[in-house]
N, CA, C and O of each residue as an XYZ file, in Angstrom:
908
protein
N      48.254     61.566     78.724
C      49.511     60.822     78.710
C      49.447     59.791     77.585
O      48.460     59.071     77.433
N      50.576     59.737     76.764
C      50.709     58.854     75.521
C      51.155     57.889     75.788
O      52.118     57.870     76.555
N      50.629     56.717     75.259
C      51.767     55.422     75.384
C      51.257     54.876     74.374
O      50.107     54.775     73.947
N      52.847     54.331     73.844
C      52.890     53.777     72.550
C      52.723     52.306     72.186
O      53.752     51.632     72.240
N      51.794     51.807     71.887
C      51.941     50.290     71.859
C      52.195     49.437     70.034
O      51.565     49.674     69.003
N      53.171     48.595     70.230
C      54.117     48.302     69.008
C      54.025     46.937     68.631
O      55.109     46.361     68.543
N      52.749     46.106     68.325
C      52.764     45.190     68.406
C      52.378     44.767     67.027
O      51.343     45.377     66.757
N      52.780     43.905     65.903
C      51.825     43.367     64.409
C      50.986     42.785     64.297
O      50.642     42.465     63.159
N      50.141     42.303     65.589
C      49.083     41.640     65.819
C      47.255     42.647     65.956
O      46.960     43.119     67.054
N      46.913     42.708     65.538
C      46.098     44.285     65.666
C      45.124     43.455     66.326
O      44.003     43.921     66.122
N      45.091     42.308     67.106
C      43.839     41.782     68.032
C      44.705     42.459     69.489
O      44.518     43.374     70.291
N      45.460     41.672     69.309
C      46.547     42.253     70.775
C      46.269     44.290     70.881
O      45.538     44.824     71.714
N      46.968     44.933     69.952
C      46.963     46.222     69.707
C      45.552     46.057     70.741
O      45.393     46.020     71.961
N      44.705     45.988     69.627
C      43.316     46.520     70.423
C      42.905     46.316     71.727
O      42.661     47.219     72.528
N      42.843     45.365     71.898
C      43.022     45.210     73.807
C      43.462     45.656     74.662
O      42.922     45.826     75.755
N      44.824     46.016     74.259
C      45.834     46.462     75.329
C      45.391     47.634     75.295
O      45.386     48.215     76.380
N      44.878     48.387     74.096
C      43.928     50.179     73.735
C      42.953     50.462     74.680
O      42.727     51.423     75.415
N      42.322     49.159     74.434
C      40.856     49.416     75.359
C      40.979     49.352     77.012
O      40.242     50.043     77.715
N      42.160     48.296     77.673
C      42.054     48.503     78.799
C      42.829     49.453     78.929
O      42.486     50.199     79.846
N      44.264     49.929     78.095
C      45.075     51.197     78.718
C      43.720     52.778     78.568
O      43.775     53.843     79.184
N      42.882     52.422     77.756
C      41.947     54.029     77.387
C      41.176     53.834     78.838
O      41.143     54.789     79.615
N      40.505     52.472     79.214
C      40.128     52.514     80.337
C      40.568     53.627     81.823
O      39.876     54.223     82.648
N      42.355     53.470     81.555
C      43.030     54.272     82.977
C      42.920     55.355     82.435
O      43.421     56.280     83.075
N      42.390     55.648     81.362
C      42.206     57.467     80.667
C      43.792     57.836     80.421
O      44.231     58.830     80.998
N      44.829     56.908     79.415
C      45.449     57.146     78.960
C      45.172     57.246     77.692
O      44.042     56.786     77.527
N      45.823     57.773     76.263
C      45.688     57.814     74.803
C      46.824     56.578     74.521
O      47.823     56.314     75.189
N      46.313     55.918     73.297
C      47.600     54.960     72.642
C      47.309     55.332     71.210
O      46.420     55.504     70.377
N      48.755     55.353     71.465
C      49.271     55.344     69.862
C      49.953     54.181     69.648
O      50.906     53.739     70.290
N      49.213     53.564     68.388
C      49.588     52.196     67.318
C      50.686     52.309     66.449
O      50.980     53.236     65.694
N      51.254     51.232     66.658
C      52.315     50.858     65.542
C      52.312     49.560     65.153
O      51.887     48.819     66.039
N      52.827     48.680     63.542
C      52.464     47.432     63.787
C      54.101     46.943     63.068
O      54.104     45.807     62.593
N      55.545     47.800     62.973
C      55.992     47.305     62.482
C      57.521     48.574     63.115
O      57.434     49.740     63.497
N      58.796     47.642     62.970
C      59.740     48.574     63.811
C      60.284     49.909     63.006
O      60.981     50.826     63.442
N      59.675     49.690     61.546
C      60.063     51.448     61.171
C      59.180     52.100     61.524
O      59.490     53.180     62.027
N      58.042     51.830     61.448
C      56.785     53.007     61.898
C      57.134     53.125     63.367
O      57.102     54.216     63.938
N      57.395     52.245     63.844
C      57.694     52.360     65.934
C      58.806     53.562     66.406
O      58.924     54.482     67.216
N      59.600     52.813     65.201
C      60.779     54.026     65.271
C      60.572     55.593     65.041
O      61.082     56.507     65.689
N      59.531     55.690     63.754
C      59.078     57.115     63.422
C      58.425     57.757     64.596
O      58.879     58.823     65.012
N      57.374     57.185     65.177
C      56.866     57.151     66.500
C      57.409     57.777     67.558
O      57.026     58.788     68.146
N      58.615     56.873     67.802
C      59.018     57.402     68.997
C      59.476     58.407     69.204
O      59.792     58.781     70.333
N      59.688     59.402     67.652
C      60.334     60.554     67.898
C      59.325     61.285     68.391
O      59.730     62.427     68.612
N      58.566     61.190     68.574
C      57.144     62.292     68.913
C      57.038     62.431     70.622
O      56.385     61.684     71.351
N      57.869     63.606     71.048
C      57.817     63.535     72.196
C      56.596     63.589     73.179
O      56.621     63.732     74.401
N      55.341     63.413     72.199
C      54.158     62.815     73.522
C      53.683     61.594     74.282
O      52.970     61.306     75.243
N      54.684     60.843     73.067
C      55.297     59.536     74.019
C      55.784     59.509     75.386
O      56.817     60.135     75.623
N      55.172     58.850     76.370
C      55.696     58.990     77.863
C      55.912     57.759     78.170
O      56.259     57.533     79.329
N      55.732     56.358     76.992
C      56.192     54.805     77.944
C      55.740     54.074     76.120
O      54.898     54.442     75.301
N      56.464     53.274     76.101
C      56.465     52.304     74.923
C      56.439     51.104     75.290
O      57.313     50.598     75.993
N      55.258     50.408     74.780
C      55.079     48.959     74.747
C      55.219     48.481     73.692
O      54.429     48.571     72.752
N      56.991     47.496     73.727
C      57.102     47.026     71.950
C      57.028     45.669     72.056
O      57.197     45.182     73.174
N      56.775     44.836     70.964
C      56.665     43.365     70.736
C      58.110     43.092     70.105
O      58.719     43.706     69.228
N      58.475     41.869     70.912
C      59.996     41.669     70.687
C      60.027     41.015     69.082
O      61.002     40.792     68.365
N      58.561     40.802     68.822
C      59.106     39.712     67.583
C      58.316     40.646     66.210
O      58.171     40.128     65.103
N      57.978     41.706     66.445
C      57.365     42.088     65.188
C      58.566     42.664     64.039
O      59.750     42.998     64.022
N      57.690     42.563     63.348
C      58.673     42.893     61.729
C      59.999     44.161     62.202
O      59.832     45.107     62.971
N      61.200     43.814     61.511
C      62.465     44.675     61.719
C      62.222     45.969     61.512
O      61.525     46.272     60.544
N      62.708     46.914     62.310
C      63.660     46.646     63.615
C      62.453     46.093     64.297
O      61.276     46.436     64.190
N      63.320     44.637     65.429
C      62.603     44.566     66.625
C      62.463     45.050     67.623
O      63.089     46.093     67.810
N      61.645     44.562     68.649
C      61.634     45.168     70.282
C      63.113     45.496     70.752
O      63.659     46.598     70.801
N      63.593     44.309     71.066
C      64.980     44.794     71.269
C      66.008     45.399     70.613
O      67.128     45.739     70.995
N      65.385     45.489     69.440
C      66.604     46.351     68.739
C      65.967     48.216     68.637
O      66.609     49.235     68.381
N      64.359     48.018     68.988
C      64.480     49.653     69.064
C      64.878     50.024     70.791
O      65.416     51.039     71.233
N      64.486     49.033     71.391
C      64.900     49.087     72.865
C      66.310     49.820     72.976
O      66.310     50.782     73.744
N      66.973     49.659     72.625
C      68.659     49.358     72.225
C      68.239     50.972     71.827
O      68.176     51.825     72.713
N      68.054     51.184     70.875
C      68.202     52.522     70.216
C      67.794     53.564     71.181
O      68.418     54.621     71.277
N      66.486     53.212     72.085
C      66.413     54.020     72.510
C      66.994     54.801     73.814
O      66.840     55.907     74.332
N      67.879     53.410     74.104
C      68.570     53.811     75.669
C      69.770     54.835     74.639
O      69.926     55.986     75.047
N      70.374     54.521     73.679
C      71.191     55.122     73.014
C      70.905     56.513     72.022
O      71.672     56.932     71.156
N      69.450     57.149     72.446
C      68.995     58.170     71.847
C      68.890     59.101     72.466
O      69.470     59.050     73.551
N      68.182     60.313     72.161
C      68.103     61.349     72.813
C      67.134     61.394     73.945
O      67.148     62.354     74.715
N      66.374     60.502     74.074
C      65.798     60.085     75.421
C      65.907     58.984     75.930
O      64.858     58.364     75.757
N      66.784     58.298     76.581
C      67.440     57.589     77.411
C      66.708     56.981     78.387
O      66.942     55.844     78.798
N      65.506     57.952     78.918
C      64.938     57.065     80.148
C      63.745     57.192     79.609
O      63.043     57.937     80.292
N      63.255     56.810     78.741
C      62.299     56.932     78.598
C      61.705     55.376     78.762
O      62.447     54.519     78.281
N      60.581     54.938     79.319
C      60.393     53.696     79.826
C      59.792     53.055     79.342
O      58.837     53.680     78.880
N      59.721     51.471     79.003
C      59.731     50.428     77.845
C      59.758     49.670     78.369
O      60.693     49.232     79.040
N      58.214     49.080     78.148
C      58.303     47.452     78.826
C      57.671     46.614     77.197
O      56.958     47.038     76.288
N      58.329     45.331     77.432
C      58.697     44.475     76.199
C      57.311     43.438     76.026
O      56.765     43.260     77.115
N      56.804     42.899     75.156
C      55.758     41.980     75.193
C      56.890     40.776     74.362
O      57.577     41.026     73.372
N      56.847     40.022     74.789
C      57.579     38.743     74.404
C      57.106     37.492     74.591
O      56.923     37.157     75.761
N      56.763     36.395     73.380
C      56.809     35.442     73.173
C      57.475     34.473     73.969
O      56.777     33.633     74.536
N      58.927     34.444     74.132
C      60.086     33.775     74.583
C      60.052     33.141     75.817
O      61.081     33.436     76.426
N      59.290     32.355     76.503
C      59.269     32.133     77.471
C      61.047     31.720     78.529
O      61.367     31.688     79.717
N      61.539     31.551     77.577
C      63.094     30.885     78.589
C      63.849     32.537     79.165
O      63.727     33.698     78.775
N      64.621     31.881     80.241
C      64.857     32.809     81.115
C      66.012     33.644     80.321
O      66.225     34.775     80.758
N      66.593     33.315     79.475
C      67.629     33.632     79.016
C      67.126     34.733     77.557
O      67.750     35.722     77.173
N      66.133     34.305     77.101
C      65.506     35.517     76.641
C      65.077     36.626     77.116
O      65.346     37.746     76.682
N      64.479     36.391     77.911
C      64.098     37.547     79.148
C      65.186     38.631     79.595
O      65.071     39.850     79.474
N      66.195     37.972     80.101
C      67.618     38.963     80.483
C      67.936     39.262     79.020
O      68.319     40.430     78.962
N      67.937     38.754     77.950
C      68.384     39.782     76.588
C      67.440     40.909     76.770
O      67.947     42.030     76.801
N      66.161     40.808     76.896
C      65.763     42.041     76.700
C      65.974     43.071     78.037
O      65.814     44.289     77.971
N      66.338     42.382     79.175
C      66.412     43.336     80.190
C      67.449     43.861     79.694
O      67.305     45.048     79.405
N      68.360     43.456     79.504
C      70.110     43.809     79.003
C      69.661     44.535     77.909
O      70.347     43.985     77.048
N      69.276     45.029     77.554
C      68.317     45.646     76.251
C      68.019     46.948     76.557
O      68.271     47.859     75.769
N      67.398     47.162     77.855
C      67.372     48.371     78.549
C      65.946     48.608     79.179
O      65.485     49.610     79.725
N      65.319     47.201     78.896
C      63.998     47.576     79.293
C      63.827     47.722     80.314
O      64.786     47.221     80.899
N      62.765     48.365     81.389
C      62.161     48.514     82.148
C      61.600     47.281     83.069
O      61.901     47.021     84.234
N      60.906     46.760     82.398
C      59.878     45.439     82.145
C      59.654     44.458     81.267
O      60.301     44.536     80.223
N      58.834     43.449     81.406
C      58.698     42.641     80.050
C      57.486     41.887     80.554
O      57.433     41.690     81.768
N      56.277     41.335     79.607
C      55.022     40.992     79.891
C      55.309     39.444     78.968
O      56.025     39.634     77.984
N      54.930     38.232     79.129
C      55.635     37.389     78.574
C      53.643     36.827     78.144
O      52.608     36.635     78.781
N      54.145     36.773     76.582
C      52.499     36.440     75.918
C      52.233     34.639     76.026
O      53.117     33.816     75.789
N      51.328     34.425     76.289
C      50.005     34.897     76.635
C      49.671     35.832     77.579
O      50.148     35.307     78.585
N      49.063     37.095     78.019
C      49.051     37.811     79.047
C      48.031     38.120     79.286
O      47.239     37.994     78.352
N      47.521     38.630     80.492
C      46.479     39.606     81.193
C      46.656     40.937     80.885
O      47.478     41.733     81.340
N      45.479     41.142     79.761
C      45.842     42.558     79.166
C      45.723     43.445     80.495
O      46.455     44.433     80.438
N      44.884     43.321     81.829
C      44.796     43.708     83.153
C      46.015     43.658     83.311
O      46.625     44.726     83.267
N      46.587     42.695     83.490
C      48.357     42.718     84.031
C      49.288     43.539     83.391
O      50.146     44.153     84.026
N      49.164     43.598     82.035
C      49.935     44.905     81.203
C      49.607     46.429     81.838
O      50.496     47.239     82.099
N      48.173     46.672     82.038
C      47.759     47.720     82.628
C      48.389     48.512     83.630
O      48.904     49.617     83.796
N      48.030     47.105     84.417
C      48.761     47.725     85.871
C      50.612     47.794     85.911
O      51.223     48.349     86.824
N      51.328     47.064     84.645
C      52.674     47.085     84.888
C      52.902     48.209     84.119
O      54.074     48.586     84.134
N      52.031     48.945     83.361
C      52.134     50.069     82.771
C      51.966     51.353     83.637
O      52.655     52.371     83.574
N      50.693     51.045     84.630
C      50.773     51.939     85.608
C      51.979     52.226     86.863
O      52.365     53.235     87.453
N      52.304     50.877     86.908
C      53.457     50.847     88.084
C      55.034     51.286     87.247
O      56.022     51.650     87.885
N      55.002     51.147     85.580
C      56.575     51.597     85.491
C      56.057     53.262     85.448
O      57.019     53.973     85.742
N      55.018     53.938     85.212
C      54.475     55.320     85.363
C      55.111     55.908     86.520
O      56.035     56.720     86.495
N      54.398     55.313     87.778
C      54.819     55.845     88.611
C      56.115     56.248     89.106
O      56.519     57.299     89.605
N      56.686     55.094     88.829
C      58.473     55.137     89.123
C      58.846     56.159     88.254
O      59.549     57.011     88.797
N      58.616     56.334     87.155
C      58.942     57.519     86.161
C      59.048     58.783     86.627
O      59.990     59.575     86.578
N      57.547     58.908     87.259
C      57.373     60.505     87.291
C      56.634     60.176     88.835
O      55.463     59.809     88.933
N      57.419     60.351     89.830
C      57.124     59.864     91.611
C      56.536     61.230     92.051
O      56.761     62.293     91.471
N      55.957     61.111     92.866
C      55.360     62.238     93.368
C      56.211     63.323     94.253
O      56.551     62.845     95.336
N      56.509     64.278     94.102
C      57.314     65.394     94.890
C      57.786     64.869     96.113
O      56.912     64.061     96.425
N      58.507     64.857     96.836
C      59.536     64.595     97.958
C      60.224     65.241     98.572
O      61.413     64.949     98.699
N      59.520     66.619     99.298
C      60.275     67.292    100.061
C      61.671     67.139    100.928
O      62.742     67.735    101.046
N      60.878     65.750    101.566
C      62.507     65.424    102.877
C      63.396     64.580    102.394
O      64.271     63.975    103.014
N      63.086     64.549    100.986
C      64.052     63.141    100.106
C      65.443     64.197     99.908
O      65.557     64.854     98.873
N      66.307     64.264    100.839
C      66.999     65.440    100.638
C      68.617     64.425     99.542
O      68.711     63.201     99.460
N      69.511     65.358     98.959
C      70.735     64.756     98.408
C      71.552     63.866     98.569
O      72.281     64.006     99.551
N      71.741     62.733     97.777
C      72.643     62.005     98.590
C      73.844     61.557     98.101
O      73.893     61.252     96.910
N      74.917     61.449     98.855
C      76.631     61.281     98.476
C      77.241     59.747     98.894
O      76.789     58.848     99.604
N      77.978     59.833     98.427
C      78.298     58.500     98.481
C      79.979     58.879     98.040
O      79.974     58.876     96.809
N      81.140     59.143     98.443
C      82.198     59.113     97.214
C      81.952     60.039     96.561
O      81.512     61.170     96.767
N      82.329     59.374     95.583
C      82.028     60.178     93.925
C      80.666     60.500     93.589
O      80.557     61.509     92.893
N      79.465     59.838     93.937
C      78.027     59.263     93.792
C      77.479     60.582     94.458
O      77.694     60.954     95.612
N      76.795     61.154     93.581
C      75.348     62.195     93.903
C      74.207     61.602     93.496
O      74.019     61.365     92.302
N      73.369     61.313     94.387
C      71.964     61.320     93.722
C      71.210     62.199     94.559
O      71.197     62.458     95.762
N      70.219     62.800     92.952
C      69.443     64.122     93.812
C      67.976     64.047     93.485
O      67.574     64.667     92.501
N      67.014     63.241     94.328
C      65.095     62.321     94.116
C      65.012     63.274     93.611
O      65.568     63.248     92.513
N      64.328     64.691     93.989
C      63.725     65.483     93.466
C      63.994     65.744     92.174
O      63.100     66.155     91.435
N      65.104     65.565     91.786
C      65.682     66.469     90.115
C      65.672     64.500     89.017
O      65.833     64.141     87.851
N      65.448     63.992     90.044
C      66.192     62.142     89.431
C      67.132     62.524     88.777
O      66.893     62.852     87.614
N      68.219     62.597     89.170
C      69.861     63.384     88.540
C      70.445     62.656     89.509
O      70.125     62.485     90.685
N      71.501     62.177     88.754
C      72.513     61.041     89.264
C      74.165     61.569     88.674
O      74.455     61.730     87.488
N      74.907     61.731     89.623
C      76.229     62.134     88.746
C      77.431     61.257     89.217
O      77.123     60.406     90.052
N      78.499     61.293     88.913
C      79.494     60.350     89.368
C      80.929     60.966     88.465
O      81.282     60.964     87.286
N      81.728     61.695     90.345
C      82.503     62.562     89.512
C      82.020     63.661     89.206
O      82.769     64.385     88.550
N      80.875     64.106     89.485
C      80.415     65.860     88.420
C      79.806     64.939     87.775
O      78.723     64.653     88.285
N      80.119     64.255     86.688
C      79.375     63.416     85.292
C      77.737     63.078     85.717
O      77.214     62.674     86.755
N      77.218     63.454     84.380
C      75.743     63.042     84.666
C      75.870     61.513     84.314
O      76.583     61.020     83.440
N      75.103     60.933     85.102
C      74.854     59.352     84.886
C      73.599     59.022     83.983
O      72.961     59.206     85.020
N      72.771     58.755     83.179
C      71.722     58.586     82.149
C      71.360     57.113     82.932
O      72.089     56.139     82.748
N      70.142     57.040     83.839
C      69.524     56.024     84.278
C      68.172     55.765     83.776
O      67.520     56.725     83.364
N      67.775     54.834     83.762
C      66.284     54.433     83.556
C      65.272     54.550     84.787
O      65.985     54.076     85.672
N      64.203     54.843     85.338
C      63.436     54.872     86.115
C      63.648     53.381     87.498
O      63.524     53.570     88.708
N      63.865     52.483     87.065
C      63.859     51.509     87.733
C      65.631     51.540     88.323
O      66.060     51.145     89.407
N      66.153     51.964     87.527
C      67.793     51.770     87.624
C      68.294     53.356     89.152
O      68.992     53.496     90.156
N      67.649     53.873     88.575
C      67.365     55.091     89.735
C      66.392     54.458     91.066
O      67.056     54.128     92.048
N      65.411     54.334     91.130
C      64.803     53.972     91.965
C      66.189     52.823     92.818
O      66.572     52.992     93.976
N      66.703     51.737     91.878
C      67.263     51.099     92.852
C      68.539     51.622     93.496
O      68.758     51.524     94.704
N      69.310     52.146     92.679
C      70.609     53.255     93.208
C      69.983     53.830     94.475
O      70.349     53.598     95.627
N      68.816     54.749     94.013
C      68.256     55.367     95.461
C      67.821     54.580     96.526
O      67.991     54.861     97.712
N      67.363     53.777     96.173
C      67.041     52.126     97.698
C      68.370     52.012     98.172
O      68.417     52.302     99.367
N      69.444     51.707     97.703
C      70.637     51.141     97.866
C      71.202     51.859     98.932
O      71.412     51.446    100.072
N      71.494     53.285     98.330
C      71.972     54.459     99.157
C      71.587     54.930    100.164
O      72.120     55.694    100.968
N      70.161     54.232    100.103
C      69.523     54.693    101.263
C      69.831     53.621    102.861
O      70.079     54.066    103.982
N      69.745     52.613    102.580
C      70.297     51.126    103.099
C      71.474     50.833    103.307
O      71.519     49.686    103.754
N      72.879     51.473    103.174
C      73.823     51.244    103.254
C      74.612     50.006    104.234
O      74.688     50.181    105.450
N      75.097     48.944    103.683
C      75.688     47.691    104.475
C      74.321     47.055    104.982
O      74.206     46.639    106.134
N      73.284     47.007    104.039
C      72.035     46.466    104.659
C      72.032     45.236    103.286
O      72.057     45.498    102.083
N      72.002     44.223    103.769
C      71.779     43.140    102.608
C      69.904     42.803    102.435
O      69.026     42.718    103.294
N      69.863     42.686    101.004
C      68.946     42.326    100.549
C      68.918     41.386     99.361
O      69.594     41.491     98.338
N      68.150     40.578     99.619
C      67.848     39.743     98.653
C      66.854     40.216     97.580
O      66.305     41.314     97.678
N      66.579     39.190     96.326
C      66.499     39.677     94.952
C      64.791     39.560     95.544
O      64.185     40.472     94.982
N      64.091     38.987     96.211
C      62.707     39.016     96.402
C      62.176     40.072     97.251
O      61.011     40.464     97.317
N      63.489     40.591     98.073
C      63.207     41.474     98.608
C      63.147     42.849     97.929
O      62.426     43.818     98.166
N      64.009     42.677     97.113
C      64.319     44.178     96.277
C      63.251     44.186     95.343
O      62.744     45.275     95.074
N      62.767     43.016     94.731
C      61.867     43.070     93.795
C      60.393     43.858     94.498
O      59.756     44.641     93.792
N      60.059     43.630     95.585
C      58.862     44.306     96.091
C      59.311     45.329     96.791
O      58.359     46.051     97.084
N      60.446     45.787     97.253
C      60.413     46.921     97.796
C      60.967     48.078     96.858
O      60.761     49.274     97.066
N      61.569     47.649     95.983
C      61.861     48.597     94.379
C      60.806     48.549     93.648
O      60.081     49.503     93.366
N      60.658     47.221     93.252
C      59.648     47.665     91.690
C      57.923     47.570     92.383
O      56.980     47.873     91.653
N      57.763     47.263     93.377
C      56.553     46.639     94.270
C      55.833     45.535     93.672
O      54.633     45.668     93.433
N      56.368     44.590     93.439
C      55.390     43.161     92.786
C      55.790     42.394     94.102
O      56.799     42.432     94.805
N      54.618     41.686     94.166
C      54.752     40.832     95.521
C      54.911     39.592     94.296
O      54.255     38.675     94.790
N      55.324     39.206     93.258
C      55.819     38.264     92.435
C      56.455     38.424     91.128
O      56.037     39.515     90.740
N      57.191     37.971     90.280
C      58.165     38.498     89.483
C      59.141     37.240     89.254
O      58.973     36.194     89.881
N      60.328     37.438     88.169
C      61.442     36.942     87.840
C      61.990     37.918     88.625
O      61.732     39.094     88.879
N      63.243     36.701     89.105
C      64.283     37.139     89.856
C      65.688     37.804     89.002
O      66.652     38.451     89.411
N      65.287     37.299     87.607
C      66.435     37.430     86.847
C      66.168     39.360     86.437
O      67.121     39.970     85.952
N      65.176     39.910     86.633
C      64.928     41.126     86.308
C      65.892     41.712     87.270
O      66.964     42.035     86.758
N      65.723     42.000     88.977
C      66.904     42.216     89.527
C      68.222     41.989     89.382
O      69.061     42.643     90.002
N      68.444     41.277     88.756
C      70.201     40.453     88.285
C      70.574     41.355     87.720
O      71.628     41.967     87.890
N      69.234     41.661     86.518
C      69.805     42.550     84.998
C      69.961     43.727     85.627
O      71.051     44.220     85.337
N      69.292     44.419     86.407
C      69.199     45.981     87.152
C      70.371     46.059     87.623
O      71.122     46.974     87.282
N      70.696     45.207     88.401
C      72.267     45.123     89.139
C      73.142     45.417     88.235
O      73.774     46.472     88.199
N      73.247     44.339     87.311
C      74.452     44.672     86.346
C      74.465     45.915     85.885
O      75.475     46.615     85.960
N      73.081     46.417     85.236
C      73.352     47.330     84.364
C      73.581     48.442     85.154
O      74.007     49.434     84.562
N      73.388     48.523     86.445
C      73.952     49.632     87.044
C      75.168     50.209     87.385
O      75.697     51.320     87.418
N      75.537     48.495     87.743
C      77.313     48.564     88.400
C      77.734     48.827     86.532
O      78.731     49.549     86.528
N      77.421     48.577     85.421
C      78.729     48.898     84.499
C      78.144     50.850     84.067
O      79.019     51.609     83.650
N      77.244     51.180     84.174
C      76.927     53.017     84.324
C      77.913     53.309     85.306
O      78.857     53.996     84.914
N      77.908     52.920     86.571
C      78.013     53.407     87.728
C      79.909     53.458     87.462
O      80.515     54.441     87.890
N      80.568     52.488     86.845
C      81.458     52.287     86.760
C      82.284     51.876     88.270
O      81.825     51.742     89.405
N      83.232     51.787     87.916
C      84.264     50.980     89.332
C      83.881     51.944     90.325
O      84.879     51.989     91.045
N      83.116     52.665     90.752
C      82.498     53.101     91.773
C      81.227     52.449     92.183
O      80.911     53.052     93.208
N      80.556     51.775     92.002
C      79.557     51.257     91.819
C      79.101     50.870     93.313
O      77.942     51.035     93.692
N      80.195     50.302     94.190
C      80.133     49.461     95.711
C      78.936     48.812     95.814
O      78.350     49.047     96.871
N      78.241     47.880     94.864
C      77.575     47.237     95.210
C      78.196     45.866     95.358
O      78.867     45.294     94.499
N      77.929     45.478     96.394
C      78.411     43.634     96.674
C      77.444     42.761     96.580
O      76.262     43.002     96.825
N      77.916     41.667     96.206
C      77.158     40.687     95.798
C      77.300     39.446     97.223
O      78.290     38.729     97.075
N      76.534     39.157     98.410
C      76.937     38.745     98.981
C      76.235     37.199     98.984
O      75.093     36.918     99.350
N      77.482     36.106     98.359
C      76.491     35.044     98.242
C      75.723     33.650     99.054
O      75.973     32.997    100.067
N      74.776     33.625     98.096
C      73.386     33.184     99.337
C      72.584     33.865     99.533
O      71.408     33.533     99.682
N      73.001     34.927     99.578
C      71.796     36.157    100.078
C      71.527     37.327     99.385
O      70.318     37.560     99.392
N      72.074     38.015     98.888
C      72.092     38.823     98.093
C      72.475     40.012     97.558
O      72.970     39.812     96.448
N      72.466     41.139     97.852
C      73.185     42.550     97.387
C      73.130     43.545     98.484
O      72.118     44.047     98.974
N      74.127     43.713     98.736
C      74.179     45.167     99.594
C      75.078     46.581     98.976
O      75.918     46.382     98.098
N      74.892     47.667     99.376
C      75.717     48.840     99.087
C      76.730     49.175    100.250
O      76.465     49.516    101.402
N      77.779     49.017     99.738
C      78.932     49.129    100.572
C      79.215     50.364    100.340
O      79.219     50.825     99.199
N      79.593     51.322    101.816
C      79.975     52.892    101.553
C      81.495     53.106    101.135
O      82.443     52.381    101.439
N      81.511     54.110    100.471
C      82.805     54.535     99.868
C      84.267     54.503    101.529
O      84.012     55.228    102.491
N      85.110     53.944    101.547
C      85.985     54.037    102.222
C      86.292     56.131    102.375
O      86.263     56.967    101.472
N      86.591     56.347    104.096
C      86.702     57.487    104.081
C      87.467     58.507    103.388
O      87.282     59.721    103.302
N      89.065     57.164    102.545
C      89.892     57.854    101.803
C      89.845     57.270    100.491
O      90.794     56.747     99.907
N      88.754     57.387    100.104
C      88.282     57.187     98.621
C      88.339     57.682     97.714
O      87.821     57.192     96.710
């Protein structure tokens, strides 16, 4: 399994090499956003780790490209400088997955590399049978999402939460709750859930029925019977 790490710092690069070679993954280096870009066309790429601040294009601007390319879900967590919260949601709004905020635990990259993996590619699910909603198909086994017939183009995390949602129906949850029972961190920014929300309800379009219930937090409201 490939993962791409995109950073201009080649002390960082190397670290993050040695503990990702550790989980007996391969990395492939980049130190600048045209080579990242050349990169990513190489479909043995299975997860990209880009640095928001290295030489143009940046993190977020190949981020951007890539939700808008021919692989769409392909999963991308951000290494960023930026500590304010409002940087952070640019890059979620960006399309990322994740984001590791530097100084970091190259251990902590590891494991958030292993955990957006999993969500990616989940292990088979026999009794995870189809689910409807309205307009809303989602189908675990195939991760195929449609709305209307229309295929929906989700990200791993953006699926995972559609599928929590649907599954929970008129069940409220809060953003600490969703954060460990979606992405499983027993700690996190809350603003990462915010961004998931949004970016779902504007895919999902005016079908979306997620409510925002405030104080507490988000529930999936079912489609009215004459919907």
């Amino acid at each position: 399994m490939c993962i791409l790490v995109a950073d201009d710092d080649p002390v960082v690069r190397e670290v993050v090499r040695r503990y990702l070679e550790r989980d007996g993954l391969t990395v492939l280096e980049t130190a600048d956003g045209a080579a990242t870009t050349a990169a990513l066309r190489d479909a043995a790429v299975e997860l990209a780790v880009l640095d928001v601040m290295m030489p143009a294009p940046d993190g977020i601007d190949i981020c951007r490209a890539v939700r808008a390319g021919p692989r769409p879900d392909l999963p991308v967590i951000l290494l960023t400088a930026l500590g304010e919260e409002e940087d952070r949601v640019i890059g979620l709004e960006a399309g990322a997955d994740d984001y590791v905020t530097k100084p970091f635990s190259p251990r902590e990259l590891a494991l958030r590399v292993a955990s957006v993996l999993r969500r990616a590619r989940p292990a088979p699910a026999p009794d995870r049978g189809v689910l409807r909603d309205g307009p809303i198909e989602l189908r675990p086994a195939a991760r195929f999402v449609a709305v209307h017939g229309s295929a929906v183009e989700l990200t791993p995390r953006e699926f995972d939460l559609l599928e929590f949602l649907l599954r929970h129906p008129g069940a409220v949850f809060a953003r600490e709750e969703l954060l460990a029972r979606v992405w499983g961190w027993d700690f996190g920014d809350l603003s990462t859930v915010t961004v998931h929300v949004k970016r779902l309800r504007a895919k999902l379009g005016d079908r979306h029925r997620i409510d925002t219930v405030w104080g507490k937090g988000y529930a999936w409201r079912r489609e009215p019977a004459d919907g």
